[in-house]
Backbone as numpy.savetxt, mean C-alpha at the origin, in Angstrom:
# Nx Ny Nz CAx CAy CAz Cx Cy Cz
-0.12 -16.20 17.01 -0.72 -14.89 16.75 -1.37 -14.89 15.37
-2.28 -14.26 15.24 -3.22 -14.18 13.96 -3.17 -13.11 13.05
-3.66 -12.77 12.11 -2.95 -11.37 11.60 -3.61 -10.42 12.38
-4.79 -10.01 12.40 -5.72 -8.82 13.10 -4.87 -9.12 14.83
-4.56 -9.56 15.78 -3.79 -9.81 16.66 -2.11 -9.11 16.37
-2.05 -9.28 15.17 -0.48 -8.37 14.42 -0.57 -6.87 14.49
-1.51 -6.80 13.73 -2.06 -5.10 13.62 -2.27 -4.44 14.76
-3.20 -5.38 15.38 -3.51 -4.34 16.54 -2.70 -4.46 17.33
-1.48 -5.05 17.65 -0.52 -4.69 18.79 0.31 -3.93 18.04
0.92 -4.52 17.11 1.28 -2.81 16.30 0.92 -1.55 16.33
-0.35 -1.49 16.30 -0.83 -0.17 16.22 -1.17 0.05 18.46
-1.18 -0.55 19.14 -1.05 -0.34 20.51 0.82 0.19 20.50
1.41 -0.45 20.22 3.19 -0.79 20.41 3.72 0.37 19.91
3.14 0.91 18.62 4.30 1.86 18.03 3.23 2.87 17.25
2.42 3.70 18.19 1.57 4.90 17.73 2.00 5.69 16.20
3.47 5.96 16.20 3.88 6.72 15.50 4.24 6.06 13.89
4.44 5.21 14.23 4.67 4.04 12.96 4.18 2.64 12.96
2.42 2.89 12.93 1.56 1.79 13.39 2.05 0.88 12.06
1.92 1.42 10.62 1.68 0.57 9.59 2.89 -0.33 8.97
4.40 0.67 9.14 5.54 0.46 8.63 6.60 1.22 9.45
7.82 -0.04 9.71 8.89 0.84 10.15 9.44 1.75 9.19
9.14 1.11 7.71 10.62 2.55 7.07 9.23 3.64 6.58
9.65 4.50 7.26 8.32 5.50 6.83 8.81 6.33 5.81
10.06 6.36 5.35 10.35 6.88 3.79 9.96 6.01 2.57
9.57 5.08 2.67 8.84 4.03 1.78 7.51 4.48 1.74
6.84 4.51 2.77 5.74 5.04 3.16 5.48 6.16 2.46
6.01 7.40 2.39 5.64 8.31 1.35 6.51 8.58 0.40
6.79 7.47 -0.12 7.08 7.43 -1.84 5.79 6.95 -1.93
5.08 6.12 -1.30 3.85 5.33 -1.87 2.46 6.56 -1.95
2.95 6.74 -1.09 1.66 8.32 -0.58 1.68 9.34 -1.85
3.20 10.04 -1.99 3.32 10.62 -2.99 3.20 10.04 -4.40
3.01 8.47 -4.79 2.84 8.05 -6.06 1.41 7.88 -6.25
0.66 7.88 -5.09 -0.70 7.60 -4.72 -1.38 9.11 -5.39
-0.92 10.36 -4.62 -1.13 11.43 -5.28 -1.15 11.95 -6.47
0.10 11.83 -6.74 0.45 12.18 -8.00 -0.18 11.25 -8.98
-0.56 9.77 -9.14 -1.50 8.94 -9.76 -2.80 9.61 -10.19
-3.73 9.79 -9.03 -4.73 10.29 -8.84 -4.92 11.61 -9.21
-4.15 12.46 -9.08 -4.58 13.70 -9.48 -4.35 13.32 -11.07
-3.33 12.57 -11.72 -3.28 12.34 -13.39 -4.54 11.76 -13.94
-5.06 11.17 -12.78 -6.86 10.16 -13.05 -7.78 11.37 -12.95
-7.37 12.55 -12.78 -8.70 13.86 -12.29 -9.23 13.49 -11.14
-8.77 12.78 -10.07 -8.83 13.18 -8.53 -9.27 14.70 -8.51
-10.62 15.06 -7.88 -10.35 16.40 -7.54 -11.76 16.67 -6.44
-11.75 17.57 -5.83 -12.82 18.46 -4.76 -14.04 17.41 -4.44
-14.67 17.24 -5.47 -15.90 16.56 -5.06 -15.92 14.69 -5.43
-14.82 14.12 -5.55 -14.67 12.79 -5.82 -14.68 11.88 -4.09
-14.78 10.85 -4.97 -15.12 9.67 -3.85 -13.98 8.85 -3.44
-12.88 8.63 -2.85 -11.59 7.84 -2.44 -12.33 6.82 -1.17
-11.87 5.83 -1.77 -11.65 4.32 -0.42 -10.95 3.89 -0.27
-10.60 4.15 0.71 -8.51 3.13 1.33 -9.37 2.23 2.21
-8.65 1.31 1.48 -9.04 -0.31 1.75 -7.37 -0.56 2.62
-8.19 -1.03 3.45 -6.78 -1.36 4.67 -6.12 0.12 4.96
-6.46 0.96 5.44 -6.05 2.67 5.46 -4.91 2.63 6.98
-5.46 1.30 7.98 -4.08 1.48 8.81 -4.60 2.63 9.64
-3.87 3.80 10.00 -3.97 4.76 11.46 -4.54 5.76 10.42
-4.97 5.80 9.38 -5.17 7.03 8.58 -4.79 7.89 8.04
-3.32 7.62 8.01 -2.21 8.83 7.70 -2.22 8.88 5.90
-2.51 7.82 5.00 -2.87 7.88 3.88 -4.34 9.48 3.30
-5.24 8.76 4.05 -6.45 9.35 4.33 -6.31 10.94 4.47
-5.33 11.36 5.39 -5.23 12.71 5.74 -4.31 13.05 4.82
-3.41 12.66 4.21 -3.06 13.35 3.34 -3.56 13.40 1.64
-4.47 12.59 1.55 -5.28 12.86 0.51 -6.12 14.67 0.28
-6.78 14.00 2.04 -7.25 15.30 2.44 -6.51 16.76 2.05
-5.61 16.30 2.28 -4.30 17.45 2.42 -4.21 17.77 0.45
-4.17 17.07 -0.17 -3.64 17.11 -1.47 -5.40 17.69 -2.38
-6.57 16.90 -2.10 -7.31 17.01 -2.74 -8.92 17.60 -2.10
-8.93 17.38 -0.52 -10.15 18.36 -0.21 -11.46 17.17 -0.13
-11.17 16.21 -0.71 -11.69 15.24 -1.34 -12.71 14.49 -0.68
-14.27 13.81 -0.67 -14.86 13.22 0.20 -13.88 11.69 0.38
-13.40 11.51 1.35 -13.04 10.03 1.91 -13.29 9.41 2.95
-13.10 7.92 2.65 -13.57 6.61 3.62 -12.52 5.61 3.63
-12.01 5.67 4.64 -10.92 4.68 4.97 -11.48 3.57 5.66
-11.27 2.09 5.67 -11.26 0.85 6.13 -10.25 0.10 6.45
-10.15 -0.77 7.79 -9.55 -1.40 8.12 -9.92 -2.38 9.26
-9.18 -3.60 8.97 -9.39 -4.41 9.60 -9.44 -4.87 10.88
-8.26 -3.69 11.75 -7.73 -3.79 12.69 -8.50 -2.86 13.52
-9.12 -3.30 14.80 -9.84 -1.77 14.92 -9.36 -1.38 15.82
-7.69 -1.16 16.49 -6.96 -0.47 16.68 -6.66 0.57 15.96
-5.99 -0.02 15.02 -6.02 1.01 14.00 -7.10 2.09 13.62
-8.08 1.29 13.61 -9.02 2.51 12.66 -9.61 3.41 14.13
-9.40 2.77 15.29 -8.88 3.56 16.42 -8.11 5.02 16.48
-6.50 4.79 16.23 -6.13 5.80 16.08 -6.70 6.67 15.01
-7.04 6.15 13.56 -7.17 7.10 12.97 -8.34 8.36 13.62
-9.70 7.52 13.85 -10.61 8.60 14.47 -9.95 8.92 15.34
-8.91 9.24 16.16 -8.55 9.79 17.19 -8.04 11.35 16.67
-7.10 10.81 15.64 -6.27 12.00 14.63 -7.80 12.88 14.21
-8.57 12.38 13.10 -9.82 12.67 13.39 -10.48 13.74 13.66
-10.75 13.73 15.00 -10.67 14.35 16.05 -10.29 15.93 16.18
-9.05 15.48 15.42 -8.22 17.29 15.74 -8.85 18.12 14.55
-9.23 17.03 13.31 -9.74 17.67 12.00 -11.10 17.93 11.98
-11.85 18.98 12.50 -13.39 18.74 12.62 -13.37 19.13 11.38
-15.00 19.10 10.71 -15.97 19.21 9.48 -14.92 19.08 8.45
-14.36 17.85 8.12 -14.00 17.56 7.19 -14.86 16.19 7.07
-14.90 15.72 5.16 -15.30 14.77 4.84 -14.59 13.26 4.80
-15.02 12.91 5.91 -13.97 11.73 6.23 -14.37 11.41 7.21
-14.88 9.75 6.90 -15.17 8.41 7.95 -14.68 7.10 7.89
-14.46 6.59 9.05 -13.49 5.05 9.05 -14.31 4.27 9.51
-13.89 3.00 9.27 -15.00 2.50 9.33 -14.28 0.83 9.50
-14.60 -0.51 10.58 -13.98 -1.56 10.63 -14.51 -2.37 9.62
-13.72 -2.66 8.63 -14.37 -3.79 7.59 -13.40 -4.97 7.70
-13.70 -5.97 6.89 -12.34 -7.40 6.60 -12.88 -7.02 4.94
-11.39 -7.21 4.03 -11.47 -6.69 2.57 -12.25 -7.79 2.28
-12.23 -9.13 3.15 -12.84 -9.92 2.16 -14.30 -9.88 2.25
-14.97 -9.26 3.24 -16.34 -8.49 3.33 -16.76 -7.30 2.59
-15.48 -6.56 1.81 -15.65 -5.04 1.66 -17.00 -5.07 0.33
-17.12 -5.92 0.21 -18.81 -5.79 -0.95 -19.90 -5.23 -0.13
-20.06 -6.34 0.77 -21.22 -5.92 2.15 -20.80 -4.99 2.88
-19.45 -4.59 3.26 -19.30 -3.51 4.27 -19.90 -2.32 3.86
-19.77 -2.05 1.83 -20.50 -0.71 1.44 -21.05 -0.82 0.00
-21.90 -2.10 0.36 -22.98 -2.27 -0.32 -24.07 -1.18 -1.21
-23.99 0.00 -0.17 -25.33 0.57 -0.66 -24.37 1.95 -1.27
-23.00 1.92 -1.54 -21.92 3.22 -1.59 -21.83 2.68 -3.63
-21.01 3.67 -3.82 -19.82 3.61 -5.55 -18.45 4.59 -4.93
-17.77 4.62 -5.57 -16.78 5.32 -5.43 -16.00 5.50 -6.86
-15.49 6.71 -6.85 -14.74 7.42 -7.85 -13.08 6.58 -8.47
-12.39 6.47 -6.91 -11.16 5.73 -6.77 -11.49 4.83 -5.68
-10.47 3.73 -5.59 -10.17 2.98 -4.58 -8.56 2.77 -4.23
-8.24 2.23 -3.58 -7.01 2.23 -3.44 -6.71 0.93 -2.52
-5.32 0.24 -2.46 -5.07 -0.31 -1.49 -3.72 -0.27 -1.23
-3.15 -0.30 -0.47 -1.76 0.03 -0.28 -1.07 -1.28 0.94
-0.19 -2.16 0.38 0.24 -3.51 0.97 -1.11 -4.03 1.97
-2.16 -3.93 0.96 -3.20 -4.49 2.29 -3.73 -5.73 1.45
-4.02 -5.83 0.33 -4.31 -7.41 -0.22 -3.14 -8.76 0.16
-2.41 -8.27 0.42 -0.75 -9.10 0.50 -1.10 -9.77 2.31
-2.23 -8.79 3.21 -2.60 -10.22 4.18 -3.73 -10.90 4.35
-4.23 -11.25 2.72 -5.18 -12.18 2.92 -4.35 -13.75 2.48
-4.69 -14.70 3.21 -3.84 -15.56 3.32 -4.03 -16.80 2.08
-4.99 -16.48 1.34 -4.86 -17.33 0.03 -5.13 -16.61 -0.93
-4.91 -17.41 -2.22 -5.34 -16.56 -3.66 -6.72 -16.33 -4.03
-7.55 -17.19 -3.27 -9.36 -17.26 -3.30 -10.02 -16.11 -2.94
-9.40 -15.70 -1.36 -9.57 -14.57 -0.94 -9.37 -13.50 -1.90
-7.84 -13.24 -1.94 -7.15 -11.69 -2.61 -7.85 -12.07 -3.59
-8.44 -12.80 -4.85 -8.91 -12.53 -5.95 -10.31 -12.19 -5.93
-11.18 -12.67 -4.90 -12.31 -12.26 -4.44 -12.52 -10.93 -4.26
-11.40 -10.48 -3.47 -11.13 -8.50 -2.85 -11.47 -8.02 -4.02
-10.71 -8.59 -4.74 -10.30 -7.38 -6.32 -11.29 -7.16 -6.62
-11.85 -8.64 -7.35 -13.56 -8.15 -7.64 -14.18 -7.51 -6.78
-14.83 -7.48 -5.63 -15.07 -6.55 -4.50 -15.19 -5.64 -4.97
-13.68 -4.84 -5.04 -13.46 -3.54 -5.15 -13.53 -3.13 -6.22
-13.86 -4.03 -7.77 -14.27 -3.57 -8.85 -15.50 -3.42 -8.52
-16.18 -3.71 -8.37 -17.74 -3.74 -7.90 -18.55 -2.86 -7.19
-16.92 -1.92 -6.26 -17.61 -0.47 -5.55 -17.38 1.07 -6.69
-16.50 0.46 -7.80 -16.48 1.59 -8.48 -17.20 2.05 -9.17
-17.40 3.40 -9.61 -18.31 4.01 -10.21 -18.00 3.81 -12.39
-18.77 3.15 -13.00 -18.08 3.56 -14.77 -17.09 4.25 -14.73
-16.11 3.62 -15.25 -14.85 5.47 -15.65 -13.84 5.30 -14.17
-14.79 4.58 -13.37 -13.30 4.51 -11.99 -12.28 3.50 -11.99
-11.97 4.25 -11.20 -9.78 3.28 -11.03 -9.87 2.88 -9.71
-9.17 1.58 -9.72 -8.58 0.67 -8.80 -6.53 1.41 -8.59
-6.34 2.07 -7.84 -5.00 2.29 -7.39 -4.66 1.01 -6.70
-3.77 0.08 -6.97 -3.46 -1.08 -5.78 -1.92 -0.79 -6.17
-1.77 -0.66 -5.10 0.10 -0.61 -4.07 0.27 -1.81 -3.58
0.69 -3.14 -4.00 0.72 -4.69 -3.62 2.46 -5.01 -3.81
2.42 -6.17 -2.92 3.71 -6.56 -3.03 4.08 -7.93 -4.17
4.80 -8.29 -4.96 4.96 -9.11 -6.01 5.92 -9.94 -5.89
5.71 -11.23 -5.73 6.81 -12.19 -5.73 8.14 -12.00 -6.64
8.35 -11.55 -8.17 9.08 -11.46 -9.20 10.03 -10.60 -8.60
9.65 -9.09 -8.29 10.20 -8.05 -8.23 11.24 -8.72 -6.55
10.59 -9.33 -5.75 11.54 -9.76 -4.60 12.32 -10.48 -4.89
12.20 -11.57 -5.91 13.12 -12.51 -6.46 14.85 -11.87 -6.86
13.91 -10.33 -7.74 15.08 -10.09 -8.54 16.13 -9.50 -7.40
15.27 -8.78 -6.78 15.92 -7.97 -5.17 16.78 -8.87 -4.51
16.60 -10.39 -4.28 17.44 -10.98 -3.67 18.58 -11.57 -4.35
18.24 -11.67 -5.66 19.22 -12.04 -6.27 20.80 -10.96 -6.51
20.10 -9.15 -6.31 21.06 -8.68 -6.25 21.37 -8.82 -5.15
21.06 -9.08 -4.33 21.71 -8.71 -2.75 23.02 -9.68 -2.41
22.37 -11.32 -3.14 23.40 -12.21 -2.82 25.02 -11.91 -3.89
24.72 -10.79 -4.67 25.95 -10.40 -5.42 27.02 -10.06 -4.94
26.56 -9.35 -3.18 27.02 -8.45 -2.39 27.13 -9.43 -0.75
26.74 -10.94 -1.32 26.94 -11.58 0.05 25.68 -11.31 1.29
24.79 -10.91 0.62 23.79 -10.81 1.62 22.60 -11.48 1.92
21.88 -11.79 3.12 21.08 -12.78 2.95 19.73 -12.31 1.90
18.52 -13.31 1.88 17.85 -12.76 0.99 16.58 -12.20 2.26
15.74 -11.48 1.28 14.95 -10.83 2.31 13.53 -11.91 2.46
13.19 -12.57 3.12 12.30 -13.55 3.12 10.79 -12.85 3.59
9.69 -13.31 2.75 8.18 -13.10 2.89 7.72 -13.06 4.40
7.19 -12.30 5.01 7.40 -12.16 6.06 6.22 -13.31 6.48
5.71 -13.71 7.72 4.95 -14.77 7.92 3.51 -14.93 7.41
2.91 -12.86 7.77 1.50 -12.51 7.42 1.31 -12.46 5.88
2.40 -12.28 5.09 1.79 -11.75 3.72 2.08 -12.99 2.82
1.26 -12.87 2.16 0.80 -13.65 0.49 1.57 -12.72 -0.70
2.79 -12.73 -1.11 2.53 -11.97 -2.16 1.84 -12.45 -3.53
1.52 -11.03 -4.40 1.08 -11.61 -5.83 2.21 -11.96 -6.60
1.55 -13.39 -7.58 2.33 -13.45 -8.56 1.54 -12.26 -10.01
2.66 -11.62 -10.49 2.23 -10.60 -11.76 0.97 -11.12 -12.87
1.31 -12.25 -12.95 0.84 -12.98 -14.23 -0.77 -13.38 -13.59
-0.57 -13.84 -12.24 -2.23 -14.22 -11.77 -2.86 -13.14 -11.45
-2.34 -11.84 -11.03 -2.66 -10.57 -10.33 -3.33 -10.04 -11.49
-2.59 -9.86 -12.96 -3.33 -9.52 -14.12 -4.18 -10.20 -14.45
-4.29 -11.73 -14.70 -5.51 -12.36 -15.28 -6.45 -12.15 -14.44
-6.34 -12.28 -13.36 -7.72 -12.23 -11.88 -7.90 -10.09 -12.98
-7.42 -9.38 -12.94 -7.76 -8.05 -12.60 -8.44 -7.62 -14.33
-7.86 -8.63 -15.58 -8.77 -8.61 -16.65 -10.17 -8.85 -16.74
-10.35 -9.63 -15.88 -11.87 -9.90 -15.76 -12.82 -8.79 -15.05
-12.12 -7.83 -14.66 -12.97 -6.66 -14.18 -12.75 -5.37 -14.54
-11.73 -4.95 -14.78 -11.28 -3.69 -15.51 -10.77 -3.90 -16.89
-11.06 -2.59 -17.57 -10.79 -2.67 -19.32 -9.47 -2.41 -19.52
-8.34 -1.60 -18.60 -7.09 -0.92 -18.89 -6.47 -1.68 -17.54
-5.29 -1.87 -17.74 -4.08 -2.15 -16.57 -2.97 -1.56 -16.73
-2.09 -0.80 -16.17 -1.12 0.00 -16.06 -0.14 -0.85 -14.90
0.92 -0.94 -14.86 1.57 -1.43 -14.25 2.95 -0.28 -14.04
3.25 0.64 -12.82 4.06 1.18 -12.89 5.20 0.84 -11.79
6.53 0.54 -11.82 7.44 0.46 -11.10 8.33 1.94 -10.40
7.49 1.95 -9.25 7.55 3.47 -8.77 8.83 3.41 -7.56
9.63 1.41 -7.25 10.30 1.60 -5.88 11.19 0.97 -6.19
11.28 1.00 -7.60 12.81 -0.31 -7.68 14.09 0.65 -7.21
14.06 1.91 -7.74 15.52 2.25 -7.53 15.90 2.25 -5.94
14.61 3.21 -5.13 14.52 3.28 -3.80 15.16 1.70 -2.95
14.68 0.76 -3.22 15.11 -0.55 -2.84 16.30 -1.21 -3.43
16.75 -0.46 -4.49 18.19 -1.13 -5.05 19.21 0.04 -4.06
18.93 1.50 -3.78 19.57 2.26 -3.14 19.98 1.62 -1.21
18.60 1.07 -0.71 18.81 0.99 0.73 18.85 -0.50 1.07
18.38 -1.18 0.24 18.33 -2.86 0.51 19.40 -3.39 -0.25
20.17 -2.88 -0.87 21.41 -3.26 -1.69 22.59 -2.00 -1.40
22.66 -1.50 -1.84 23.90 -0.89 -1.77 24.33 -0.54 -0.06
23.34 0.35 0.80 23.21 0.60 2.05 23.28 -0.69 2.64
22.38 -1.47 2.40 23.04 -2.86 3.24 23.69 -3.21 2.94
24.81 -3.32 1.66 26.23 -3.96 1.76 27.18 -2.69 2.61
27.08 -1.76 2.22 27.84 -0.70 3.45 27.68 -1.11 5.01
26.30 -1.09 5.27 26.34 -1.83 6.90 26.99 -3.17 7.28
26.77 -3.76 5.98 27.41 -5.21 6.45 28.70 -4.85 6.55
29.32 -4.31 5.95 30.95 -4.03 5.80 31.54 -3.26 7.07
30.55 -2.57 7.45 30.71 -1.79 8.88 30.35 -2.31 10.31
29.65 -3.57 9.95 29.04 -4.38 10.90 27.63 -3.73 11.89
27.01 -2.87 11.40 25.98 -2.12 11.50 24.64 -2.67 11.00
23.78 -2.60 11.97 22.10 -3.76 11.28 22.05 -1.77 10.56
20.88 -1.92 9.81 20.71 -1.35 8.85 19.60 0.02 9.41
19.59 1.32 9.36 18.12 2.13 10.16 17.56 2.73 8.81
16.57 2.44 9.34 15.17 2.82 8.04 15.07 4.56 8.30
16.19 5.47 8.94 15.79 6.51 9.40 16.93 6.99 8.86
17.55 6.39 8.58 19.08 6.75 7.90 19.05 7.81 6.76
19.65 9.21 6.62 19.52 9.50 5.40 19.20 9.42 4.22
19.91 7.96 3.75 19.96 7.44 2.51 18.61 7.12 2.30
17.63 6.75 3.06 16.19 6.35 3.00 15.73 7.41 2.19
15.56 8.37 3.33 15.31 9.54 2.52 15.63 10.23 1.36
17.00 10.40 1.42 17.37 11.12 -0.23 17.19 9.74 -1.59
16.73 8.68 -1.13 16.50 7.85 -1.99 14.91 7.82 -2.54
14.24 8.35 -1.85 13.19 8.75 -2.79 12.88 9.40 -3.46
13.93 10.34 -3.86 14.19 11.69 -5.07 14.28 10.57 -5.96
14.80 9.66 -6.27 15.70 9.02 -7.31 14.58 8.78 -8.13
15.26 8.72 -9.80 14.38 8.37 -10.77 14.36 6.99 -10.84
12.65 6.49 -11.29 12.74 5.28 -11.44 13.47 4.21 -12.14
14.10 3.30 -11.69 15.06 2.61 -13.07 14.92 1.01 -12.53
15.20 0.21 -13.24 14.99 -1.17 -13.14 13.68 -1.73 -12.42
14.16 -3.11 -12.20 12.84 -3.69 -11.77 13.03 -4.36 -10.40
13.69 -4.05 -8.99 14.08 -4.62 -8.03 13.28 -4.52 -6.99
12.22 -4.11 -7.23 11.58 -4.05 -5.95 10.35 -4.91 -5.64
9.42 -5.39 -4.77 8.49 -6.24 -4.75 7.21 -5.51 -4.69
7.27 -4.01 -4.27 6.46 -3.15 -4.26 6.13 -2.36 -5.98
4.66 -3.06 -6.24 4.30 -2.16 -7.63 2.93 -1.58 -7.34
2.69 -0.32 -8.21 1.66 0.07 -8.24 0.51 -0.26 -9.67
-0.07 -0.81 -9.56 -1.38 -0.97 -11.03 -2.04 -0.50 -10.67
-2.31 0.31 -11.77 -3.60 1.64 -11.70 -4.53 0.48 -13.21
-5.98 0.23 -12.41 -6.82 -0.60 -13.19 -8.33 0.62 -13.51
-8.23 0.33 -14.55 -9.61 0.95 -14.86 -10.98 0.58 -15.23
-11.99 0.74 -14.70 -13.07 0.03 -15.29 -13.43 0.77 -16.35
């Protein structure tokens, strides 16, 4: 199976949770996405591109938060399937999807700029570093002077440290799944100096992942229980304030 062959039976298989099973992860990222953007002056008449946008549920709640003109892309055109479907229910709003591959996204909107961009675990399935460093530039290249790169990526370091607590507690480690590349920090920044003047690096999921991938999974193990991403603790774990560095999920807000 190939990755676009991944996606789109995903997004055929499980309508409701095309992009991710733990959908409380899912909007911590949504809500850090927001709350980011509106601190960047996100507002009424700005330009947003979700690069890899998935069923669109990012997209609509932008909508929801900011009113905002947006353009979601994705690779999968299942996916970008459902989203125009959702779509659909939303007439005369500003918002079109559109099938791109990130590593095309120069030519896909060539003749566009945009205010923000965003990507959310979608550089993490291009399958070498040639590619994902190619994207970046890309997507420096659709922004407007004065615009931000939002990227939500997954990081080799931050999984390292994650497994290392886990085995404290006797647990296995959580292994890279087959489709994704993660970034290393150190190449992710030098590739992202060469196009933006500011880099911000914020750790918005360590506690969330020290709460349900460590502590909750040593409770299940002890109970002999596989682990549900629907479980309470998911949820009340995204109140939590940020603390340490355990998670593989970071957000860099880049500025040109």
């Amino acid at each position: 199976m190939d990755i676009k062959d991944y996606w789109n039976d995903r997004a055929a298989a499980d309508k409701a949770n095309a992009t991710t099973n733990d959908i409380f992860m899912r909007e911590l990222e949504r809500a850090t996405l927001i709350a980011n953007l509106r601190r960047l002056g996100c507002h009424s008449e700005s330009h947003v591109l979700d690069v890899g946008c998935g069923d669109g549920s990012t997209i609509f709640a932008l909508d929801e938060a900011f009113g905002c003109v947006l353009s979601g892309t994705d690779y999968s055109t299942s996916m970008i399937d459902l989203a125009r479907q959702t779509l659909v229910e939303r007439p005369n709003r500003r918002i079109d999807f559109t099938v791109a591959d990130a590593r095309e996204i120069g030519m896909a909107f060539a003749s566009q700029s945009f205010d923000f961009v965003s990507t959310d675990r979608c550089l993490i399935n291009l399958q070498t570093s040639e590619d994902q460093f190619a994207a970046i530039g890309a997507l420096a290249g659709l922004l407007r002077p004065g615009g931000a790169y939002l990227a939500i990526e997954n990081f080799v370091e931050g999984n390292d440290r994650l497994n290392e607590l886990r085995s404290l507690y006797g647990l296995s480690p959580i292994e890279i799944r087959w489709h994704n590349r993660f970034f290393r920090e150190s190449e992710f920044v030098a590739c992202s100096k060469r196009y933006f003047r500011t880099l911000e690096k914020i750790d918005f999921s360590s506690s969330y992942y020290f709460a349900t991938r460590v502590i909750y999974a040593a409770l299940c193990a002890i109970e002999g229980e596989s682990p549900d991403y629907r479980h309470p603790i998911h949820m009340r774990s995204t109140k939590l304030p940020s603390f340490g560095d355990f998670s593989p999920i970071k957000l860099f807000v880049l500025r040109k």
